[in-house]
N, CA, C and O atoms as a GROMACS GRO file, in nm:
protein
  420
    1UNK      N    1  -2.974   1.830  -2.514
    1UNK     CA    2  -2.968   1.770  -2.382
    1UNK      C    3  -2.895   1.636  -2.386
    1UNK      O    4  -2.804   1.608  -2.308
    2UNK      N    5  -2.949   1.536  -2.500
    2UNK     CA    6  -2.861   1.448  -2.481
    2UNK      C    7  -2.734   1.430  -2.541
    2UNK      O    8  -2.676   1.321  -2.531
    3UNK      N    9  -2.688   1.520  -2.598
    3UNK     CA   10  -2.542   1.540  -2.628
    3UNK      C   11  -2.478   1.612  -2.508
    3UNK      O   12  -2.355   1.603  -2.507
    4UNK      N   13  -2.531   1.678  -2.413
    4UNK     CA   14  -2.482   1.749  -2.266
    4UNK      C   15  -2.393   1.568  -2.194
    4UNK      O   16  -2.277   1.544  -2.161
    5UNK      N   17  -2.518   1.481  -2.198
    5UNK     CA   18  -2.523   1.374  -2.088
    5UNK      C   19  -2.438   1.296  -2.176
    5UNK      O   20  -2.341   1.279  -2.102
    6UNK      N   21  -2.414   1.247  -2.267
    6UNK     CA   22  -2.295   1.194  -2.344
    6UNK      C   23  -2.161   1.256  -2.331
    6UNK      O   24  -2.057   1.191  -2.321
    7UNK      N   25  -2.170   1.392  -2.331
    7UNK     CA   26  -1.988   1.453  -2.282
    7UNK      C   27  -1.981   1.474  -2.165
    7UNK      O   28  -1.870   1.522  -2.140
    8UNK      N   29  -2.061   1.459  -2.049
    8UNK     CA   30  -2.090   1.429  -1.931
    8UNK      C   31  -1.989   1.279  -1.902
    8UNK      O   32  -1.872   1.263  -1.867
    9UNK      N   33  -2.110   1.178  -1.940
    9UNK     CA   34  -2.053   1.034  -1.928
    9UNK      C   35  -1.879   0.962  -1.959
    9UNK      O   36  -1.810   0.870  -1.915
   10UNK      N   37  -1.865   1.111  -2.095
   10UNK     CA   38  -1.735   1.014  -2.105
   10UNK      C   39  -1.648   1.118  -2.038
   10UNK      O   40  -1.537   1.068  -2.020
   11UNK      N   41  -1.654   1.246  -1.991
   11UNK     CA   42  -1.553   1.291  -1.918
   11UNK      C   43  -1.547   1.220  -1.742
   11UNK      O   44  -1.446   1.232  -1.674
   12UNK      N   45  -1.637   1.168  -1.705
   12UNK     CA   46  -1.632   1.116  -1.603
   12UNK      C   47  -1.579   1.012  -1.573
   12UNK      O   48  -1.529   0.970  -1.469
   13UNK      N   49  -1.601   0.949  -1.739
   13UNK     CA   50  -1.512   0.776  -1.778
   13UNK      C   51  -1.367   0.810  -1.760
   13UNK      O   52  -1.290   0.730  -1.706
   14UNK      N   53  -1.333   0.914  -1.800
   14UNK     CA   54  -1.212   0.922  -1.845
   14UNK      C   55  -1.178   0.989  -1.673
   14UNK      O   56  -1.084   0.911  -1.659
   15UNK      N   57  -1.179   1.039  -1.587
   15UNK     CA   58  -1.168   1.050  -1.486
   15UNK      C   59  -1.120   0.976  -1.385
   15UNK      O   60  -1.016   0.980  -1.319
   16UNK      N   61  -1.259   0.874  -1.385
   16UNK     CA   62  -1.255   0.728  -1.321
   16UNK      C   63  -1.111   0.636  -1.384
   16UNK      O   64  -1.028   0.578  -1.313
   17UNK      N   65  -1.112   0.642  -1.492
   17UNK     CA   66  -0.990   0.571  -1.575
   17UNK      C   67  -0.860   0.613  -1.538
   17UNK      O   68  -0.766   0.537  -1.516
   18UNK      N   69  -0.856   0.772  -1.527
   18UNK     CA   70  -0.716   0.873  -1.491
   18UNK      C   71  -0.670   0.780  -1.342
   18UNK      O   72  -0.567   0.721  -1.309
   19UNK      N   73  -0.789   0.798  -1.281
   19UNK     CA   74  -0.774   0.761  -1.109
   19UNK      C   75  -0.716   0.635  -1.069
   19UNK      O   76  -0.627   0.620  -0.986
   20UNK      N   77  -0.794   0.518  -1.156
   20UNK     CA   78  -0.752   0.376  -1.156
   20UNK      C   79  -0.622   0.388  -1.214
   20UNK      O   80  -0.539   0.349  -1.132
   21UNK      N   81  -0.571   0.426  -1.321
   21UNK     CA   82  -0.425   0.422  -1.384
   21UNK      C   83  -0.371   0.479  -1.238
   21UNK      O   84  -0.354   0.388  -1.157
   22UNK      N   85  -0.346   0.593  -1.195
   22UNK     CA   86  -0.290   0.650  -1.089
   22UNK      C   87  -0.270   0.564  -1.016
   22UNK      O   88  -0.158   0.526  -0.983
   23UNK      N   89  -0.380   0.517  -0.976
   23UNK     CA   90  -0.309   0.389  -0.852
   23UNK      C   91  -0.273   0.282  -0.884
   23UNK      O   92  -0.213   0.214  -0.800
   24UNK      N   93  -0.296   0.232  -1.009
   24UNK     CA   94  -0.184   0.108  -1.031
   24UNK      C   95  -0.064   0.158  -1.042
   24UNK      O   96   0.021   0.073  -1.018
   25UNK      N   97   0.000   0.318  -1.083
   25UNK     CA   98   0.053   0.307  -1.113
   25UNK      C   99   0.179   0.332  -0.973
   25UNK      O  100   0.300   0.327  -0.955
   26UNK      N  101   0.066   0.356  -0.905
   26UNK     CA  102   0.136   0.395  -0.757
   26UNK      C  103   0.155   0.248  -0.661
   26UNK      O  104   0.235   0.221  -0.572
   27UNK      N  105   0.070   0.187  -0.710
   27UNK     CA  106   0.096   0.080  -0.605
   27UNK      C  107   0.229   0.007  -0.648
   27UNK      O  108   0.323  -0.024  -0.575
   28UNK      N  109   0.215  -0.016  -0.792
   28UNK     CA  110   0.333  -0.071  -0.857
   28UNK      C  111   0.466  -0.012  -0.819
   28UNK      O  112   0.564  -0.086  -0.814
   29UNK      N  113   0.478   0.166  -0.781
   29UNK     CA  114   0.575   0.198  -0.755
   29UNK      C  115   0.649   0.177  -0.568
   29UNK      O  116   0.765   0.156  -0.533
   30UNK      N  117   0.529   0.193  -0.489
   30UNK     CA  118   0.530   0.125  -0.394
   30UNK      C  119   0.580  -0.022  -0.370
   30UNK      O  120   0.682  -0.036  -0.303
   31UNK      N  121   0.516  -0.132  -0.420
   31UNK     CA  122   0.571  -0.247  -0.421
   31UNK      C  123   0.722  -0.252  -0.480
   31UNK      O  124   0.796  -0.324  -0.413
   32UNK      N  125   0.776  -0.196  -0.582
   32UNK     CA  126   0.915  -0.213  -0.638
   32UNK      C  127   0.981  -0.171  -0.546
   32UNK      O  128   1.090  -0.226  -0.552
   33UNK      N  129   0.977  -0.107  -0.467
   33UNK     CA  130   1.031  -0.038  -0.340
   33UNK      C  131   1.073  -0.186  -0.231
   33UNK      O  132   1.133  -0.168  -0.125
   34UNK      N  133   1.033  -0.317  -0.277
   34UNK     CA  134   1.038  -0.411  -0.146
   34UNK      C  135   1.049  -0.530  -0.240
   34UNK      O  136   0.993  -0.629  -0.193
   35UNK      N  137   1.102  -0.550  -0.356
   35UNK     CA  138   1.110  -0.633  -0.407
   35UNK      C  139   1.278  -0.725  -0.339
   35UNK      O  140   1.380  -0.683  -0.284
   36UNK      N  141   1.232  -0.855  -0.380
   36UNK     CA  142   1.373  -0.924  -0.322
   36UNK      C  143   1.441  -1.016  -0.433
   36UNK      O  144   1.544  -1.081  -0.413
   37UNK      N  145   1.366  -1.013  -0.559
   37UNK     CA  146   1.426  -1.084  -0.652
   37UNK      C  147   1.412  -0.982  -0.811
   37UNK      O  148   1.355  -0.873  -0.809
   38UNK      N  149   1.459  -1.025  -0.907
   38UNK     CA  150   1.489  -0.916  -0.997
   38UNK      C  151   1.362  -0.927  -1.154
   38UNK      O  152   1.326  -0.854  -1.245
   39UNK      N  153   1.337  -1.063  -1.104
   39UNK     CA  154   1.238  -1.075  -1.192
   39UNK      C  155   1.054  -0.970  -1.141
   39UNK      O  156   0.979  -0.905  -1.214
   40UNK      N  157   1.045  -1.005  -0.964
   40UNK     CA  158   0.978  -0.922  -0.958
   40UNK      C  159   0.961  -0.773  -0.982
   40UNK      O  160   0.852  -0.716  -0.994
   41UNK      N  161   1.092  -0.712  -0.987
   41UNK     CA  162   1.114  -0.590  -1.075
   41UNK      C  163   1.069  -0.524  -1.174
   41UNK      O  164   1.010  -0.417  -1.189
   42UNK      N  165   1.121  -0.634  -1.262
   42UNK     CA  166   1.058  -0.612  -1.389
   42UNK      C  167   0.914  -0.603  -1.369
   42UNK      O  168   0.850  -0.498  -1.362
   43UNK      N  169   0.852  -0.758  -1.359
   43UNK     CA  170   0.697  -0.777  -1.371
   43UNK      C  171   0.612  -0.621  -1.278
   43UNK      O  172   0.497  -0.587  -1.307
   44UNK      N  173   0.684  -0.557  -1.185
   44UNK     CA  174   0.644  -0.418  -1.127
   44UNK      C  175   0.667  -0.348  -1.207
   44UNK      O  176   0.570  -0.283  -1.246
   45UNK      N  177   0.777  -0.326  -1.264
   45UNK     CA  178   0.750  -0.209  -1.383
   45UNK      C  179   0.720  -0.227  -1.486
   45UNK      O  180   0.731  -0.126  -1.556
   46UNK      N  181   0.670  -0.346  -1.554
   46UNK     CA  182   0.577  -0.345  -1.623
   46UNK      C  183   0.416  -0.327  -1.592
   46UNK      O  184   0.348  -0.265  -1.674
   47UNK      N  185   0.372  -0.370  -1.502
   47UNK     CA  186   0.257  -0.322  -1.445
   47UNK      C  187   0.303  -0.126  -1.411
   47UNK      O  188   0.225  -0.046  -1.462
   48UNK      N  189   0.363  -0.098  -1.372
   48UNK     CA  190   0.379   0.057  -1.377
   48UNK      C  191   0.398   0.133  -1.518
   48UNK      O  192   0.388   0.254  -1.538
   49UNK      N  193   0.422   0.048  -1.595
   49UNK     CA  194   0.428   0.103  -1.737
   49UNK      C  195   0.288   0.122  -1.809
   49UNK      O  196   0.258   0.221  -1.876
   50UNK      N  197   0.201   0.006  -1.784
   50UNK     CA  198   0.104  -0.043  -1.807
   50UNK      C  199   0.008   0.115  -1.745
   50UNK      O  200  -0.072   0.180  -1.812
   51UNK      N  201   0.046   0.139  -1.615
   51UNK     CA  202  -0.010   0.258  -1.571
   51UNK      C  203   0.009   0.390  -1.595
   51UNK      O  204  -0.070   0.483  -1.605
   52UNK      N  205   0.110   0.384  -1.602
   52UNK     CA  206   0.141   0.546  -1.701
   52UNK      C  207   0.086   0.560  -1.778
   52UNK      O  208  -0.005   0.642  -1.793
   53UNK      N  209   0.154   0.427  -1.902
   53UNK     CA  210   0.103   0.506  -2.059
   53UNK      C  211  -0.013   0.547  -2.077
   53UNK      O  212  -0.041   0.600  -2.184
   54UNK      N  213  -0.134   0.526  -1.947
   54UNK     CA  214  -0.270   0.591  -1.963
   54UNK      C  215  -0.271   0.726  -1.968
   54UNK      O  216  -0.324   0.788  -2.060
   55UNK      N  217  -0.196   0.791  -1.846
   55UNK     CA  218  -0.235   0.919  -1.786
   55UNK      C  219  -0.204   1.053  -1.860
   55UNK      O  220  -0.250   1.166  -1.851
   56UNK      N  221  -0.112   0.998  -1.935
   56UNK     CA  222  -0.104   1.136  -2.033
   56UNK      C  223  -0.198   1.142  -2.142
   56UNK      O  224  -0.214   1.258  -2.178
   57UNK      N  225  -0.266   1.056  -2.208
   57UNK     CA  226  -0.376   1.061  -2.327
   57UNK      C  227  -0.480   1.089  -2.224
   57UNK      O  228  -0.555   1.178  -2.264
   58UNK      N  229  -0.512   1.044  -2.102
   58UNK     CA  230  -0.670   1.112  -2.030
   58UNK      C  231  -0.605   1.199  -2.005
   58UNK      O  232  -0.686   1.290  -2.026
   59UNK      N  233  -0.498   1.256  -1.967
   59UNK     CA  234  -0.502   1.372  -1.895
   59UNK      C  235  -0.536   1.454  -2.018
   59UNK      O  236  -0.643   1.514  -2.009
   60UNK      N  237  -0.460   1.470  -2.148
   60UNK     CA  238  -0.468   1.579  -2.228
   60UNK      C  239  -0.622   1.551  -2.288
   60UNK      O  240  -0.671   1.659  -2.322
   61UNK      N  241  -0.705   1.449  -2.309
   61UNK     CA  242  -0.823   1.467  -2.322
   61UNK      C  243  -0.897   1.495  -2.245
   61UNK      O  244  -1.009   1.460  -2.282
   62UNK      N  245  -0.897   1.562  -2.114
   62UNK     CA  246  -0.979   1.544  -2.023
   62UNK      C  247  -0.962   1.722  -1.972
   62UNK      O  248  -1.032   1.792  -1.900
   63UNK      N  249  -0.857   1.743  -2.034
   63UNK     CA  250  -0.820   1.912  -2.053
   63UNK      C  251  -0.825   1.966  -2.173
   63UNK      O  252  -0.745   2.058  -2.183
   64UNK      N  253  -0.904   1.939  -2.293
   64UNK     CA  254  -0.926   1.983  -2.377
   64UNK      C  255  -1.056   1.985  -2.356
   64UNK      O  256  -1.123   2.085  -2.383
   65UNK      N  257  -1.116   1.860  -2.298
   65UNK     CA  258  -1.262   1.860  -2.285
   65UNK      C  259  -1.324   2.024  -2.192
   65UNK      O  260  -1.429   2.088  -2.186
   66UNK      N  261  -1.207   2.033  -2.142
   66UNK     CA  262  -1.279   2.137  -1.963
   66UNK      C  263  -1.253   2.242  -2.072
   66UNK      O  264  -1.355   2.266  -2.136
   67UNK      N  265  -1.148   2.308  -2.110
   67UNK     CA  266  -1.122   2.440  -2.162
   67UNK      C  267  -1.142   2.450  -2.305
   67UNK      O  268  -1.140   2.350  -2.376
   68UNK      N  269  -1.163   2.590  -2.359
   68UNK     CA  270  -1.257   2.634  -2.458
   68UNK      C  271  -1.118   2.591  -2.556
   68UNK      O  272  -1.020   2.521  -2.531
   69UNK      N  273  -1.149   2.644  -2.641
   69UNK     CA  274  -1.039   2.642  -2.813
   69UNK      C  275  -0.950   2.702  -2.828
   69UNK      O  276  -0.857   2.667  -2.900
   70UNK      N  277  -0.957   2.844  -2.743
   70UNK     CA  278  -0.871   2.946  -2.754
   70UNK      C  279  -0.767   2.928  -2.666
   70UNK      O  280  -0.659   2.967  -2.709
   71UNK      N  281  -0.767   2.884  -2.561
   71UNK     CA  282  -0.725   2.839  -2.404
   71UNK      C  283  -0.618   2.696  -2.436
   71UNK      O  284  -0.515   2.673  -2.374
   72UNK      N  285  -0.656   2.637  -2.516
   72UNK     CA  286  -0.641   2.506  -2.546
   72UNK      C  287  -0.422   2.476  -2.544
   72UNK      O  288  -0.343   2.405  -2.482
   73UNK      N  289  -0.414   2.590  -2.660
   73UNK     CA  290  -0.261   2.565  -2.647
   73UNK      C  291  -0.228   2.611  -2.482
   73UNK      O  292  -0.198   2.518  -2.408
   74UNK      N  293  -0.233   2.752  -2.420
   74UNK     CA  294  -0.140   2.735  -2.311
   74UNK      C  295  -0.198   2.661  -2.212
   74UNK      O  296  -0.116   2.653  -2.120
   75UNK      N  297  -0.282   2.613  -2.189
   75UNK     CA  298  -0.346   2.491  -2.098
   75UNK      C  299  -0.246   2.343  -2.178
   75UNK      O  300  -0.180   2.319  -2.077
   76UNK      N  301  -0.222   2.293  -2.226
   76UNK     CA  302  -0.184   2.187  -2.311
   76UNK      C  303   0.005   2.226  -2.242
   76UNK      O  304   0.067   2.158  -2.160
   77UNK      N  305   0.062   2.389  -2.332
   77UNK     CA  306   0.176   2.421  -2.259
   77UNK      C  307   0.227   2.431  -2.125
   77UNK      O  308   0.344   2.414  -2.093
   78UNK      N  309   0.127   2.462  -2.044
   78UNK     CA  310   0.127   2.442  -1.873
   78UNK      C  311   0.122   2.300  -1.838
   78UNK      O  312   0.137   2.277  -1.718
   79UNK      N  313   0.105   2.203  -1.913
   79UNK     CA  314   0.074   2.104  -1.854
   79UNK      C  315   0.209   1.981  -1.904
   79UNK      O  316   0.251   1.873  -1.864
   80UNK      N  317   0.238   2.075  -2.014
   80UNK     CA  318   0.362   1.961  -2.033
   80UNK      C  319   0.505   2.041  -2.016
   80UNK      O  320   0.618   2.001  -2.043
   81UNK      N  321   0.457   2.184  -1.954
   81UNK     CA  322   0.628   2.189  -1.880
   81UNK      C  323   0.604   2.149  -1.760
   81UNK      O  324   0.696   2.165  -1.679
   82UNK      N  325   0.505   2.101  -1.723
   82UNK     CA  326   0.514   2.030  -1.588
   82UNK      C  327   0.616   1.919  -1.578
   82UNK      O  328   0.691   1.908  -1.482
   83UNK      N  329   0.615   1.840  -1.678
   83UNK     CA  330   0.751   1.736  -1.639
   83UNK      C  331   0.924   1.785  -1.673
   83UNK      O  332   1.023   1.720  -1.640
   84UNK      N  333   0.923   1.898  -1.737
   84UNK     CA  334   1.038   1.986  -1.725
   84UNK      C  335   1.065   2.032  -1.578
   84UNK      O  336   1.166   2.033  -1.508
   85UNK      N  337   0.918   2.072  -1.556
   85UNK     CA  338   0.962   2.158  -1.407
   85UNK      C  339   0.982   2.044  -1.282
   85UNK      O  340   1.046   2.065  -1.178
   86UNK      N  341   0.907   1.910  -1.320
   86UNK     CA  342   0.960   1.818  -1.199
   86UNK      C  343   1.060   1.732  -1.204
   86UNK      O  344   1.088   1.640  -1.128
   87UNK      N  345   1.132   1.784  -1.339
   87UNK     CA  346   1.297   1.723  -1.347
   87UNK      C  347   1.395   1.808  -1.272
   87UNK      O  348   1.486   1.759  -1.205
   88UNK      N  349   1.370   1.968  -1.286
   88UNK     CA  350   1.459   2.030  -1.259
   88UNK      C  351   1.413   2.079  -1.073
   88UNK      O  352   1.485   2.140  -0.993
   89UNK      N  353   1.293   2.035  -1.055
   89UNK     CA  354   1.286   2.055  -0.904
   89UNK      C  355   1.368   1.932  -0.843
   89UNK      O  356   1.449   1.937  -0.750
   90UNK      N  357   1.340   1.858  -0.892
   90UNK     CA  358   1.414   1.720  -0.844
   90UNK      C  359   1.558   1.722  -0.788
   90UNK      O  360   1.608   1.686  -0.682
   91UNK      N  361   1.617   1.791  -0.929
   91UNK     CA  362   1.799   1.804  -0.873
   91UNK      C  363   1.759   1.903  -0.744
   91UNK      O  364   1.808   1.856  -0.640
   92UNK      N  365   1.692   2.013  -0.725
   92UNK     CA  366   1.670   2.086  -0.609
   92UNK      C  367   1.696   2.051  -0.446
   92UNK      O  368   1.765   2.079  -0.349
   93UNK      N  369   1.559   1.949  -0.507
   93UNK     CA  370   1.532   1.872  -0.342
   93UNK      C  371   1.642   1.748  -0.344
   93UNK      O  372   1.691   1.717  -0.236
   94UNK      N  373   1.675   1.689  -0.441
   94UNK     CA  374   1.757   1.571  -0.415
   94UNK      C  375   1.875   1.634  -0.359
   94UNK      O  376   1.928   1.545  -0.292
   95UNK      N  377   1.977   1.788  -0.345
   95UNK     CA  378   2.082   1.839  -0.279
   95UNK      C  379   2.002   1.889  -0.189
   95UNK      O  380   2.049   1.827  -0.094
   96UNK      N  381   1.895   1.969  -0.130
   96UNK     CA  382   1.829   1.994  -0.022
   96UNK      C  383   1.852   1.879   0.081
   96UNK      O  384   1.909   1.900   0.188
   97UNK      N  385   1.784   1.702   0.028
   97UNK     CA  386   1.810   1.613   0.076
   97UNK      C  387   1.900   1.605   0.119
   97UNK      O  388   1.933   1.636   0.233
   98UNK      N  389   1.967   1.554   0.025
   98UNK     CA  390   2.148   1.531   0.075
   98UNK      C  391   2.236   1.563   0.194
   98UNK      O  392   2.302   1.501   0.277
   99UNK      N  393   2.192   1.750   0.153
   99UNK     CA  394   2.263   1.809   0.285
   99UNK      C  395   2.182   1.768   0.413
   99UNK      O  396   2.256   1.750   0.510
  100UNK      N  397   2.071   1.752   0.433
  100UNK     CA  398   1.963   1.754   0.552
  100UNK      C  399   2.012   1.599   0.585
  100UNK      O  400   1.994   1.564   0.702
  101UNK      N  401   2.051   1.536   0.528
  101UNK     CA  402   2.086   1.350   0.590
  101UNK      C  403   2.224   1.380   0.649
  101UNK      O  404   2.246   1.351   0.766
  102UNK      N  405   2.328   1.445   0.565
  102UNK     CA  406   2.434   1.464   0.633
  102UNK      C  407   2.431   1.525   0.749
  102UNK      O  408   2.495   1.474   0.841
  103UNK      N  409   2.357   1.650   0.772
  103UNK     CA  410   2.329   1.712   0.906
  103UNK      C  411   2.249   1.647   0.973
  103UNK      O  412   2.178   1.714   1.048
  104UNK      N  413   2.233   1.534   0.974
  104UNK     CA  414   2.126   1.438   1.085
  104UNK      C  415   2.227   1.328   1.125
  104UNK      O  416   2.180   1.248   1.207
  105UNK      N  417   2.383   1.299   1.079
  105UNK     CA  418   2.511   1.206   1.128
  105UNK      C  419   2.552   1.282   1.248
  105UNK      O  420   2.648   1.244   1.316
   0.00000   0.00000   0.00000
């Protein structure tokens, strides 16, 4: 029982932690969006750096924690062609874009 409430506690830590990184790392990206000098730039993406480098160590601990041993590699593989697949959606929507601004002149 009390080894239940100990992998309880820290998957929830690590949750709470995922969530807080997320939004620094969002606000940071938000604010760089309205910056007027170049130093504030930086000091934003360093605070956004600061927020990332969390989310991939909770994320992959926090998905090893949920799924069994066997599961482990293609759960781990689904999760890191995810940034393959949101490079190559990107060129997608960025010409989707494109054309949709030109047809709005």
């Amino acid at each position: 029982m009390h080894l239940k409430l100990i992998f309880k506690s820290t998957v929830c830590f690590r949750v709470k932690m995922l969530a807080v990184c997320t939004v620094i790392f969002g606000i940071a990206i938000i604010l760089s969006g309205g910056v007027n000098e170049y130093w504030q730039l930086v000091l934003l993406r360093m605070i956004m750096a600061a927020g990332e480098s969390a989310c991939n160590p909770l994320a992959t601990g926090i998905l090893s924690d949920i799924f069994p041993e066997e599961q482990r590699a293609l759960v781990m593989s689904v999760f890191n062609w995810g940034i393959y697949g949101g490079y190559g959606e990107s060129h997608f929507s960025k010409n989707s874009f494109k054309k949709l601004l030109i047809s709005l002149k």
